[in-house]
ZAKOL-263471 format. One record per residue (C-alpha): residue in one letter; x, y, z. Coordinates in steps of 0.2 Angstrom, whole numbers, padded with zeros to 4 digits, always signed. Example, Ala and Ser with C-alpha at 12.3 -4.5 7.8 and 13.67 -1.06 7.14 Angstrom:
<atoms>
A+0062-0022+0039S+0068-0005+0036
</atoms>
This chain:
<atoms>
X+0739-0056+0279X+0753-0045+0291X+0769-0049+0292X+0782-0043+0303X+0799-0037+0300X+0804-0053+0306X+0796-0064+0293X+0797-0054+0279X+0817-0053+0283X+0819-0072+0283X+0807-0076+0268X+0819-0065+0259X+0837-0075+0267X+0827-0090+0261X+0820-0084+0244X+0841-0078+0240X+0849-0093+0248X+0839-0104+0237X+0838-0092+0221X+0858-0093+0222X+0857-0111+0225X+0846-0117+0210X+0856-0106+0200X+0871-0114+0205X+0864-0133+0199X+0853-0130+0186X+0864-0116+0177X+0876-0131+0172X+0861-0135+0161X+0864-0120+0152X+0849-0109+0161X+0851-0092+0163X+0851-0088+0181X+0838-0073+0180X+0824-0086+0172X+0830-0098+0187X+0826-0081+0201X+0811-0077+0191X+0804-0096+0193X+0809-0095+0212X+0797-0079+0214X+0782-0089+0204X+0786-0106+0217X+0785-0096+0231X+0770-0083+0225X+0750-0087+0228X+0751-0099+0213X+0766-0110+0218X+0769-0120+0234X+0776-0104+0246X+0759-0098+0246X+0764-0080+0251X+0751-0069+0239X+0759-0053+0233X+0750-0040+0223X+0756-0022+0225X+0762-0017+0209X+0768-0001+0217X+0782-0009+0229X+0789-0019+0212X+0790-0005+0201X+0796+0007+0216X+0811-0009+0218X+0813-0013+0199X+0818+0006+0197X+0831+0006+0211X+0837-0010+0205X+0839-0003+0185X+0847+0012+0193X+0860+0001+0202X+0861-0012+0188X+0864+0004+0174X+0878+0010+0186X+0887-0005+0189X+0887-0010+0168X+0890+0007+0165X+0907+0006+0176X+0914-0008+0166X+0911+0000+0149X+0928+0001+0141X+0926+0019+0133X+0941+0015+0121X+0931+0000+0111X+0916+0009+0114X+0921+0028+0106X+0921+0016+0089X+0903+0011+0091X+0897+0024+0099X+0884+0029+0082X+0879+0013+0080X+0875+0009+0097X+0864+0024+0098X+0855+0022+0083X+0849+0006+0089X+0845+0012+0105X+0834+0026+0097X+0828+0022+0080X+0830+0002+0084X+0820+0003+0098X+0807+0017+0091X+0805+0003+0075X+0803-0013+0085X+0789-0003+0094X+0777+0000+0081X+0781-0016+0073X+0774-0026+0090X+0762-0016+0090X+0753-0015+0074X+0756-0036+0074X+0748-0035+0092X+0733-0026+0086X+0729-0036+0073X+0733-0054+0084X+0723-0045+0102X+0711-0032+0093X+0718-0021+0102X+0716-0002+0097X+0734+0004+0087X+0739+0014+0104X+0738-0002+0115X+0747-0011+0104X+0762+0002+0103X+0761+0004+0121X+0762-0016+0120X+0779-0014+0109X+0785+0000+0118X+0786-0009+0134X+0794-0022+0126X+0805-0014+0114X+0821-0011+0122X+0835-0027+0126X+0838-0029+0144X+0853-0022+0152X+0853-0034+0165X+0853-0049+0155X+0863-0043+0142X+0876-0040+0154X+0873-0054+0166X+0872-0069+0151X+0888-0060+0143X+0900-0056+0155X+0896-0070+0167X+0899-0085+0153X+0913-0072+0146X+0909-0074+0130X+0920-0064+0116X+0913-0060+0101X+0923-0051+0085X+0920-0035+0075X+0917-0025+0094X+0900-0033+0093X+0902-0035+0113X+0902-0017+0116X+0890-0013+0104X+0876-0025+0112X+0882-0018+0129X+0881+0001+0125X+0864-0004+0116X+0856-0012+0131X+0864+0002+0142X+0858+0016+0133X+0840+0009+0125X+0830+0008+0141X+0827+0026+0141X+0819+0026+0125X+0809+0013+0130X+0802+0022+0147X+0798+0037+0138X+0788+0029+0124X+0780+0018+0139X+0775+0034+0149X+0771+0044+0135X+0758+0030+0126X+0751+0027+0144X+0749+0046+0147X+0741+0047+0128X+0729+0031+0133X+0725+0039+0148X+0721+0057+0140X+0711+0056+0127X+0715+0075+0123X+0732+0074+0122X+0743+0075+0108X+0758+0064+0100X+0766+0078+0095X+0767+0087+0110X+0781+0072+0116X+0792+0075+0103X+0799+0091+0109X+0796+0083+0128X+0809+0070+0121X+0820+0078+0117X+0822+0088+0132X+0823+0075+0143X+0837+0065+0133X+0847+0081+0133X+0845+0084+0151X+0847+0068+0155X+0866+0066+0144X+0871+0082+0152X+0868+0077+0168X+0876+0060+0166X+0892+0069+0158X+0894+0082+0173X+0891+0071+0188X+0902+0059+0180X+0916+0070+0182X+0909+0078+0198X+0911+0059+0205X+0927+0055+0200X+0934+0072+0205X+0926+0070+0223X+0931+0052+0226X+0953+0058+0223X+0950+0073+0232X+0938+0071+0248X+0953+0059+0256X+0941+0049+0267X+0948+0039+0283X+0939+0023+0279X+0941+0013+0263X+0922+0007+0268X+0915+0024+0265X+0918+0027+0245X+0905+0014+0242X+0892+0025+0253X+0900+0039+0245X+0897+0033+0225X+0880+0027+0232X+0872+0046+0237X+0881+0052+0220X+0872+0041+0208X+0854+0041+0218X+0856+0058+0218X+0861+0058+0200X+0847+0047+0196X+0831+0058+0209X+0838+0076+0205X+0838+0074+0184X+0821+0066+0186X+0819+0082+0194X+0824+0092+0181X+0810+0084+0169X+0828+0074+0163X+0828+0056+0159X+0837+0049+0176X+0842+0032+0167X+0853+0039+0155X+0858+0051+0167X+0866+0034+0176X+0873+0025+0163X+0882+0040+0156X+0889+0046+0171X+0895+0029+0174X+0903+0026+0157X+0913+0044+0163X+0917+0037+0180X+0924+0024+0176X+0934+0026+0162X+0946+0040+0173X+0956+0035+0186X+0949+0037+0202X+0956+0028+0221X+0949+0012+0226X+0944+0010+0207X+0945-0010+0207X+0937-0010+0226X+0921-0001+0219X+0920-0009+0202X+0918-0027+0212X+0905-0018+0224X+0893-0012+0212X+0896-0029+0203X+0889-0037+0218X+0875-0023+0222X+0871-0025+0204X+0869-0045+0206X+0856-0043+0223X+0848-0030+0212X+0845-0040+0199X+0839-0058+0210X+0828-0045+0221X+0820-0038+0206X+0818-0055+0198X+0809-0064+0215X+0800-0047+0216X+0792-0048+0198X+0790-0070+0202X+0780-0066+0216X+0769-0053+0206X+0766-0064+0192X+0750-0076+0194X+0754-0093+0183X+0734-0096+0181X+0733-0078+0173X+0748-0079+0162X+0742-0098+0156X+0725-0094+0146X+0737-0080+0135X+0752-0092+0131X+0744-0091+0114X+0744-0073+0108X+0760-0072+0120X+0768-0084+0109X+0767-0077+0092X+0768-0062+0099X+0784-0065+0105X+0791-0077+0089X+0785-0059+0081X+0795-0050+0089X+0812-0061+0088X+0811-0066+0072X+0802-0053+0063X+0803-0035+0073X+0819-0037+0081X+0830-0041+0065X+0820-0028+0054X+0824-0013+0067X+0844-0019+0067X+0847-0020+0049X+0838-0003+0048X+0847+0003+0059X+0862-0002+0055X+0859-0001+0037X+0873+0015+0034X+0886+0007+0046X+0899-0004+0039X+0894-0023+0047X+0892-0036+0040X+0876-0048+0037X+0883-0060+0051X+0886-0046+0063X+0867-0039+0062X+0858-0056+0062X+0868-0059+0078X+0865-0042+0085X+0847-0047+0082X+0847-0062+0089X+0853-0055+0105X+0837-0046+0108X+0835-0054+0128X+0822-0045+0136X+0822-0047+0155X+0816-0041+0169X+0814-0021+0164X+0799-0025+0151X+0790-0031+0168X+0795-0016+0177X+0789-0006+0164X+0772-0015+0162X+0767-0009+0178X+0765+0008+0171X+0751+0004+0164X+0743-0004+0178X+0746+0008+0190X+0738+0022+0179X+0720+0013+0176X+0725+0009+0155X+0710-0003+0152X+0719-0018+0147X+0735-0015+0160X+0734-0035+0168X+0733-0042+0150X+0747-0033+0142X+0756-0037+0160X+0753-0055+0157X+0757-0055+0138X+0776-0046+0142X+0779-0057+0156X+0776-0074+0143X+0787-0063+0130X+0801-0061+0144X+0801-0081+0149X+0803-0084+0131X+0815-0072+0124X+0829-0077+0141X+0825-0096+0138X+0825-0096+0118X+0839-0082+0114X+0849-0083+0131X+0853-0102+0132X+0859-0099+0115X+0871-0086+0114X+0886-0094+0115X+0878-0108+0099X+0874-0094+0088X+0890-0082+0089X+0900-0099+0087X+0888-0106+0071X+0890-0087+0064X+0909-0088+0065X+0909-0075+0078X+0917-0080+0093X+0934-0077+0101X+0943-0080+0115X+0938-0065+0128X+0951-0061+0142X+0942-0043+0145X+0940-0051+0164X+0959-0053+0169X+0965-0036+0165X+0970-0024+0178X+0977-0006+0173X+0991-0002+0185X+0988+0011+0195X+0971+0011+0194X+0967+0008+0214X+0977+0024+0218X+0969+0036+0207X+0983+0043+0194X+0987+0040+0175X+0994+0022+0169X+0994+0016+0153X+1004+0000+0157X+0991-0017+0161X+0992-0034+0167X+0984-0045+0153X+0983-0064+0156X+0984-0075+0141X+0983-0094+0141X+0994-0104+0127X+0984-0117+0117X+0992-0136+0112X+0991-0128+0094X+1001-0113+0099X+1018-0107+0089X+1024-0101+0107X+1023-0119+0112X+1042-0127+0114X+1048-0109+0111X+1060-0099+0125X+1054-0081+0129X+1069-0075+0118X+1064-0085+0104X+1048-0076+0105X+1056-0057+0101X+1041-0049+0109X+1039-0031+0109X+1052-0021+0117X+1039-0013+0132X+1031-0028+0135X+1035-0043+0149X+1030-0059+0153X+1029-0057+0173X+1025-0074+0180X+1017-0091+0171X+1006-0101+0181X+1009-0117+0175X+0997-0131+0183X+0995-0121+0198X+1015-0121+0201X+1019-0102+0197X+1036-0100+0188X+1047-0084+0187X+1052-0081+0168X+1069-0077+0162X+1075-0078+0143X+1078-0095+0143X+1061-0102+0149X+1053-0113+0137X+1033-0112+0137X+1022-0125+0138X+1005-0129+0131X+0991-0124+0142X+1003-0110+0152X+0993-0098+0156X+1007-0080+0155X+1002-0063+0165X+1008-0050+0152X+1012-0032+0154X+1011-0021+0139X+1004-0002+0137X+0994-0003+0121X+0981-0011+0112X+0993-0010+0096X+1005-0020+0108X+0992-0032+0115X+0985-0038+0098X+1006-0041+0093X+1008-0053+0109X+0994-0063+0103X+1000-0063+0087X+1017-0070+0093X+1009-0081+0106X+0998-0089+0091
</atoms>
């Protein structure tokens, strides 16, 4: 069937009106939106009532890898540096050894439950092995959940960081299946070049970006998004190049970016925010339409304990290992574990396989696309549950803080924080001189029931107020709250 330009142009409008629409209803349910885009792709493929047949593995792994690029970008720019310099060991240990453990794991259960020989199943695991930046990020940030103990930025640095690991044991157990000479040893030296490359790269273009953007003094405010744009593709194409590993050659250049000041910072940031969220729904309906329901039906089976393996079994194994010579607790690695969300990357990666002839490509395809489905419906609908049963939550205002200075591109350590009083606070019924809070701190403006109200020393706060604060330090931050109650 040919379609022109025309009709595949207003399939897409339709396909993201009514992805963003369904998400919109059904998310109140407590859905994640990507299983909602995903089930819109499935609707509209071959198998469902859209009837539009879509089989080219080639077009959705080419899409999936633009859309990881862009999707690695944007979460790399909102990685505080300052919460995540503490975790940085920990984060990369699970991002490495984690994902390295919960590989052979899956695959040596996946032999045993398939018959598959010991490299299929590890190139099963592999493909399957790493959490999902994009719904780690999505589910987190988008129901702002706060969690204690810097777990947030570990999960985040985690499933900014693991997918690398995860491509190259992908590609190399595909390579090794497909070359029956080849030896597993020759990749570990291979690995390790393209890690390096790949974190030197991302460290140099970092700075590179951030010293281009202050400097190049463009006319048009609507250009430093095209300008960050030919950066990080040209990040991503020229260390893949290199024989580097261009997806941590993103991420790391992002974390540099931005955490430095550069012009137009909070512009940008909300760019790629949005890039990163029509990536994500693009790559979501592109792997839909790819997957056939009738095929994925008659392997629910093996899919199933394959994937209850892997949550309950490989997952929490490769985290307390992991983090077995770090200093968390039992409650902060079962909950690291439990937010194992594998998205829409395990698909990508899945077509590796296909594309290079592995003998049994379309069932391991199948098998990681019933593992997806489960893991988002099962572990994302749930975050929010376990962290709070755990004793893990709290109240997350990382969202509505701006550094001043930030959209000109120089230094400030002073930021806008905004904190809303509870009816159980000890700030309630109290004046702002009452409070005695730190000297180089200011309560600027209180919204109070959409009615905003310029504080002076005698203003008594209310329950519920919700007070933009300016202070210069974390130290300062956490002594606020403390006072505020």
């Amino acid at each position: 069937m040919n379609f022109t330009i025309e009709d595949i142009l207003l399939g897409t409008s339709i396909l993201l009106f009514l992805s963003i629409l369904v998400s919109k209803s059904l998310g109140r349910l407590g859905i994640p939106a990507l299983v909602l885009f995903l089930g819109v792709g499935m609707l509209a493929g071959s198998d469902g009532i859209g009837g539009i047949y879509f089989d080219d593995s080639q077009t959705a792994q080419s899409l999936g890898t633009v859309a990881l690029t862009l999707i690695l970008f944007s979460g790399g720019l909102d990685t505080n540096w300052a919460s995540t310099r503490s975790v940085l060991w920990r984060g990369v240990t699970l991002s490495t050894a984690g994902v390295l453990v919960t590989a052979l794991l899956v695959g040596a259960f996946a032999s045993y439950v398939l018959h598959f020989t010991l490299l299929e199943g590890v190139l099963l695991g592999a493909i399957v092995s790493s959490t999902d930046a994009a719904a780690v990020f999505s589910i987190l940030r988008s129901r702002n959940i706060g969690l204690k103990n810097n777990l947030r930025p570990t999960l985040e640095l985690e499933s900014g960081s693991n997918d690398p690991m995860a491509y190259f044991l992908t590609v190399s157990f595909t390579f090794l299946l497909t070359n029956q000479e080849a030896s597993l040893w020759e990749l570990v030296p291979l690995f390790f070049l393209q890690m390096s490359i790949g974190a030197v790269m991302g460290v140099v273009m970092g700075n590179v970006m951030a010293w281009t953007i202050n400097r190049i003094k463009l006319g048009q405010e609507g250009l430093y998004p095209a300008l960050t744009l030919a950066m990080l593709l040209f990040t991503f194409a020229f260390t893949n190049l290199i024989n580097g590993n261009g997806f941590l050659a993103v991420y790391t250049s992002a974390v540099i970016l931005g955490n430095r000041n550069f012009i137009h910072k909070r512009s940008l940031t909300r760019f790629y925010d949005g890039v990163a969220w029509l990536s994500q729904i693009l790559m979501f309906l592109t792997l839909g339409l790819l997957v056939f329901p009738s095929q994925v039906v008659p392997v629910a089976g093996a899919g199933l304990l394959i994937s209850l393996f892997l949550i309950f079994v490989a997952r929490p194994a490769s985290v307390f290992l992991s983090l077995a010579f770090f200093n968390a607790s039992w409650r902060d690695k079962l909950y690291v574990s439990w937010v194992g969300l594998r998205g829409a990357v395990p698909i990508v990666f899945a077509t590796y396989p296909l594309l290079a002839g592995v003998e049994k490509s379309g069932l391991i395809f199948n098998i990681v696309f019933f593992i997806v489905l489960t893991s988002v419906m099962l572990q994302g609908t749930t975050l929010q549950l376990v962290a709070d049963w755990l004793g893990l939550s709290e109240v997350d205002d990382s969202l509505k803080r701006v550094q001043l200075g930030e959209e000109l591109g120089y230094d400030a350590k002073n930021e806008l924080v905004e904190l809303q009083l509870s009816a159980g606070s000890a700030a309630v019924g109290k004046s702002l001189v009452e409070l005695q809070l730190p000297k180089s701190s200011l309560i600027v403006l209180i919204d109070r029931g959409g009615k905003f109200v310029t504080p002076v020393g005698a203003t008594v706060l209310q329950a519920y107020d919700k007070l933009m604060v300016m202070v210069d330090s974390e130290q300062e931050l956490k002594r606020v709250r403390e006072l505020l109650g």
